[in-house]
C-alpha positions in Angstrom: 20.2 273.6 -76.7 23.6 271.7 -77.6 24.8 273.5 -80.5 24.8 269.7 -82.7 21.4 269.6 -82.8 19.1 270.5 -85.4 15.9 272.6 -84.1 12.3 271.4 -85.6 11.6 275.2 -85.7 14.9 275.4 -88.2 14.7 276.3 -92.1 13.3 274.2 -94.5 14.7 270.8 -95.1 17.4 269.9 -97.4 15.4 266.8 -99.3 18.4 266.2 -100.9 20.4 265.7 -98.5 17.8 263.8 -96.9 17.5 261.1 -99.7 21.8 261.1 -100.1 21.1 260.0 -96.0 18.4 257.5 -97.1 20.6 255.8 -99.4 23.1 255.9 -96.5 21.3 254.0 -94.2 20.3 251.6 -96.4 24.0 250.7 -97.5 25.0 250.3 -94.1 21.9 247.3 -93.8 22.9 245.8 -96.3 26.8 245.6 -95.0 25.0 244.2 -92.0 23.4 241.6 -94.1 26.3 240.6 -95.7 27.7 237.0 -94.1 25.0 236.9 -92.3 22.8 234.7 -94.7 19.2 236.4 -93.5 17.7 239.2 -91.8 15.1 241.5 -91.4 16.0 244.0 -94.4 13.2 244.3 -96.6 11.8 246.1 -93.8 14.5 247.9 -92.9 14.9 249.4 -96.4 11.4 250.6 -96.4 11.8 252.8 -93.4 14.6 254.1 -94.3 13.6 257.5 -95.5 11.3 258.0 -92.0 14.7 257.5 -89.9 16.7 259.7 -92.1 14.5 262.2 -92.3 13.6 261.8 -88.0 17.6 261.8 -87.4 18.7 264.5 -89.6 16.1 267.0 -89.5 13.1 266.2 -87.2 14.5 264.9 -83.6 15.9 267.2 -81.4 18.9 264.7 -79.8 22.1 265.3 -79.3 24.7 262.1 -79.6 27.2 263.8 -77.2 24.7 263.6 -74.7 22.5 260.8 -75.4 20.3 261.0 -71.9 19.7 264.7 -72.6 16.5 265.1 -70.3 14.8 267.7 -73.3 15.9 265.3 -76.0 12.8 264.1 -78.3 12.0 260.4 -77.7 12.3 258.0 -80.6 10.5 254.5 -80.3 10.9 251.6 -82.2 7.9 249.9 -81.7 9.0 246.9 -84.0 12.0 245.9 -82.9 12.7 243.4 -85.4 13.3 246.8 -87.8 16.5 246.5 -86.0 18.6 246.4 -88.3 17.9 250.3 -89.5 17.5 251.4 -86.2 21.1 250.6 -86.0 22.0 252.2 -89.2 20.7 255.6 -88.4 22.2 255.3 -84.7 25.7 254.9 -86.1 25.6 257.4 -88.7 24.1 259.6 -86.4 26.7 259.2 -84.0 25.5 256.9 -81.6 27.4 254.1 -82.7 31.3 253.3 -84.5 30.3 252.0 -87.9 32.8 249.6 -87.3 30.2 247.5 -84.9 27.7 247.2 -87.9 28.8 244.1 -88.4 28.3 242.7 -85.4 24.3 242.5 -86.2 22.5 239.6 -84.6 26.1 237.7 -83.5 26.1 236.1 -80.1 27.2 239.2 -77.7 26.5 241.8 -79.8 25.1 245.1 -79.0 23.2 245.0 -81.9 20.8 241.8 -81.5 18.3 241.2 -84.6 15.5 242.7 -82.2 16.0 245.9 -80.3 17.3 245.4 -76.8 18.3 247.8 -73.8 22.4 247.3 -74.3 22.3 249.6 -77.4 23.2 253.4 -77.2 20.3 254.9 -78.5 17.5 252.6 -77.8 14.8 253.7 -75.9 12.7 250.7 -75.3 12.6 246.8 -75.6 11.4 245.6 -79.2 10.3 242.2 -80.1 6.8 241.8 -78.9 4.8 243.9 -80.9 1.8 245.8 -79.5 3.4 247.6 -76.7 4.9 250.8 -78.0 2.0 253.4 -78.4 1.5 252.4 -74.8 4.6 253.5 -73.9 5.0 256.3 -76.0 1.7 257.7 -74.2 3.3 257.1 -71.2 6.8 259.0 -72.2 4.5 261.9 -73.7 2.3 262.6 -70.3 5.4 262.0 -68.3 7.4 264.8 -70.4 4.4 266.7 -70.4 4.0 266.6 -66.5 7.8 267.1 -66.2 7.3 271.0 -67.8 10.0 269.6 -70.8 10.0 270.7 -74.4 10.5 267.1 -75.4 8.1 265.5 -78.1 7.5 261.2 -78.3 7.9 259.9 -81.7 6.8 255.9 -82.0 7.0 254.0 -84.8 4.5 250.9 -85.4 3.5 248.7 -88.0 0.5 247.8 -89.5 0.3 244.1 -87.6 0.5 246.0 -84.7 -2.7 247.1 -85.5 -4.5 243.1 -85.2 -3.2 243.9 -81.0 -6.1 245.1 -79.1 -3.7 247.1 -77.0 -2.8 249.4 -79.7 -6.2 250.8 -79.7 -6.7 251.6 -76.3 -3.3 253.4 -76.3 -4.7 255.3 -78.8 -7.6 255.9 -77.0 -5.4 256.9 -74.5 -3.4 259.1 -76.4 -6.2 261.2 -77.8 -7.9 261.1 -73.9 -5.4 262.6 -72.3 -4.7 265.3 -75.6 -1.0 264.2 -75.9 -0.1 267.0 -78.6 3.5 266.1 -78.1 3.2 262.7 -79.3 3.5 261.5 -83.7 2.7 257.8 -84.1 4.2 256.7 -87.7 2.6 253.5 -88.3 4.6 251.9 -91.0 1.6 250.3 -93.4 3.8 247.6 -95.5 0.8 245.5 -95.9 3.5 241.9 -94.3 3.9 240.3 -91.2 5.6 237.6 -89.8 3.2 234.7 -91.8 2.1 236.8 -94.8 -0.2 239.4 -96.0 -1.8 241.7 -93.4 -5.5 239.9 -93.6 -7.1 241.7 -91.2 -9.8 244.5 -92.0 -7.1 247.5 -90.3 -8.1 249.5 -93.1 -9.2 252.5 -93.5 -6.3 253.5 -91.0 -6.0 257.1 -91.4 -9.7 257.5 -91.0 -9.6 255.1 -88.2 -6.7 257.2 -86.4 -8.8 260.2 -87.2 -12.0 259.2 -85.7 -10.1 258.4 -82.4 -9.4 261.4 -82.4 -5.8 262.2 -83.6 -4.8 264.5 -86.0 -3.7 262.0 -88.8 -1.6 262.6 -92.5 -1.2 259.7 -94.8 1.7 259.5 -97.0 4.0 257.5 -99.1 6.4 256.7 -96.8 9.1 256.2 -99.1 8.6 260.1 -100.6 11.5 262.5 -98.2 9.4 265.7 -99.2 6.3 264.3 -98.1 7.4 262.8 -94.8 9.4 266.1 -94.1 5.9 267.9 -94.9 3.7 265.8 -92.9 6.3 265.8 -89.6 6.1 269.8 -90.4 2.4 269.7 -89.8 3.0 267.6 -86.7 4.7 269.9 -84.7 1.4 272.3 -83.8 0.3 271.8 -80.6 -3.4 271.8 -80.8 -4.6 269.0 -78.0 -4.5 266.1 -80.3 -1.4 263.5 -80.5 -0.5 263.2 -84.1 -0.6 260.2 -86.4 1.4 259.8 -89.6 0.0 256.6 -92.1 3.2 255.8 -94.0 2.6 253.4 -97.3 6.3 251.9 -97.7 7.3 249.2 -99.6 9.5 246.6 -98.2 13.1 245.9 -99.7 12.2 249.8 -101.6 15.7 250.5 -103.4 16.5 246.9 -104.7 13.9 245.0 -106.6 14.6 242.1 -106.9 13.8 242.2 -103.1 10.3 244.5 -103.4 9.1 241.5 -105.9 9.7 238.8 -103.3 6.1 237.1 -102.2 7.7 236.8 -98.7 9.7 239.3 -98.0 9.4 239.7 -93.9 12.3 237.7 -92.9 14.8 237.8 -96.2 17.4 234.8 -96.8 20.7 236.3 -98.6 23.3 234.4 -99.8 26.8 236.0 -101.0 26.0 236.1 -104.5 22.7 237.9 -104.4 24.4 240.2 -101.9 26.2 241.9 -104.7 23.6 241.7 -107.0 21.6 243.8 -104.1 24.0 246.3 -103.6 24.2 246.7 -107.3 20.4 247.4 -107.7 20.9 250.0 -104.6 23.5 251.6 -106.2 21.2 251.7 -109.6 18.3 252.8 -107.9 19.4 255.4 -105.4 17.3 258.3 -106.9 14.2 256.6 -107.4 
């Protein structure tokens, strides 16, 4: 194993640190934001203690050698969530910080939904519904391959209103893909509104087709670096994580927004955000 990388096997995790990289991330979205006038942060904000805890403690991946064939698989399911995706890729290694600001301009590499021309990025984001699928794919295929590797995907709960997000699961649990850990980011928004339709209960929904499921507050490091622990048995069942986040967690004024999905940000309430972030980084 490349000697950069962090074994899930390893000693207890450093929640500190973790939450020091939490606030990390989420300084770097909000530089992205900044001149940009809107983007997708509120969500980005809310998952940011998932991908710090994923990049700097859970995933076995190595930056240096970013096709590694026993690296874990990380999928972004919702590829709008861009925007932190990118945050944890750069301060992971994947990306110069210096291209940060380059989110969602014509020609970036970092488009405000997940593309194939980004280091790092495993799959196409954007239309939502499809990850699980894939990530059942990637787990059978590592599984048939004789690899190590575990398939982490991320998904939100307005994935769950797509039909095909249920027969993945289905799938997953069929085919007893132990080496796969859904986190399906519950933020209760989508593109319109509220989510309205009856997903809940989701745990015990998760459960009853047949995954191994924890439900946590996705915005607590221990927790989520407790839960993943649990994850990592391999006992026939693919492994699902509920995570209740809040969107725009770390700045306020943002979490009380009605509509908070796609965020408009103009200069002067970009300093007033980083100033809440800065106020609110141990909370």
């Amino acid at each position: 194993m490349p000697a950069t990388l962090t074994d899930p096997a390893h000693a207890p995790a450093d929640v500190a640190a973790l939450r020091d990289r939490a606030h990390q991330l989420r300084r770097l979205m909000m530089t992205m934001t900044r001149g940009k006038g809107e983007g997708y942060i509120a969500q980005g904000l809310g998952i940011a203690d998932c991908l710090a805890v994923l990049y700097f403690h859970e995933l076995r991946h190595d930056p240096a050698d970013p096709e590694w064939a026993d690296r874990d698989r990380f999928l972004l399911s919702t590829g709008h969530y861009s925007i932190a995706m990118y945050a944890a890729l750069a301060a992971a290694g994947y990306l110069d910080e210096a291209e940060l600001p380059t989110y969602g301009l014509n020609g970036s590499r970092l488009p405000m939904s997940t593309f194939d021309v980004t280091p790092g990025i495993e799959i196409v984001g954007g239309s939502l519904g499809h990850g699980l699928g894939q990530a059942v794919g990637m787990a059978l295929g590592q599984r048939l391959d004789g690899r190590p590797s575990r398939v982490f995907c991320e998904l939100s709960d307005g994935e769950l209103d797509e039909g095909s997000t249920w027969e993945s699961a289905m799938g997953g649990a069929t085919f007893g893909c132990d080496n796969l850990v859904a986190l399906i980011d519950c933020n209760g928004i989508q593109a319109d509104g509220p989510v309205t339709v009856a997903i809940e209960p989701v745990a015990d929904k998760f459960t009853a087709f047949g995954w191994d499921t924890h439900e946590v507050d996705g915005n607590d490091v221990a927790a989520l670096t407790t839960a993943l622990a649990a994850c990592r048995e391999r006992d026939g069942r693919p492994k699902a994580i509920v995570m209740r986040t809040t969107p725009g967690h770390g700045v306020p004024t943002l979490v009380a927004r009605p509509r908070a999905h796609f965020v408009r940000v103009t200069d002067e309430e970009w300093e007033s955000f980083m100033d809440e972030l800065e106020a609110n980084r141990d909370h």
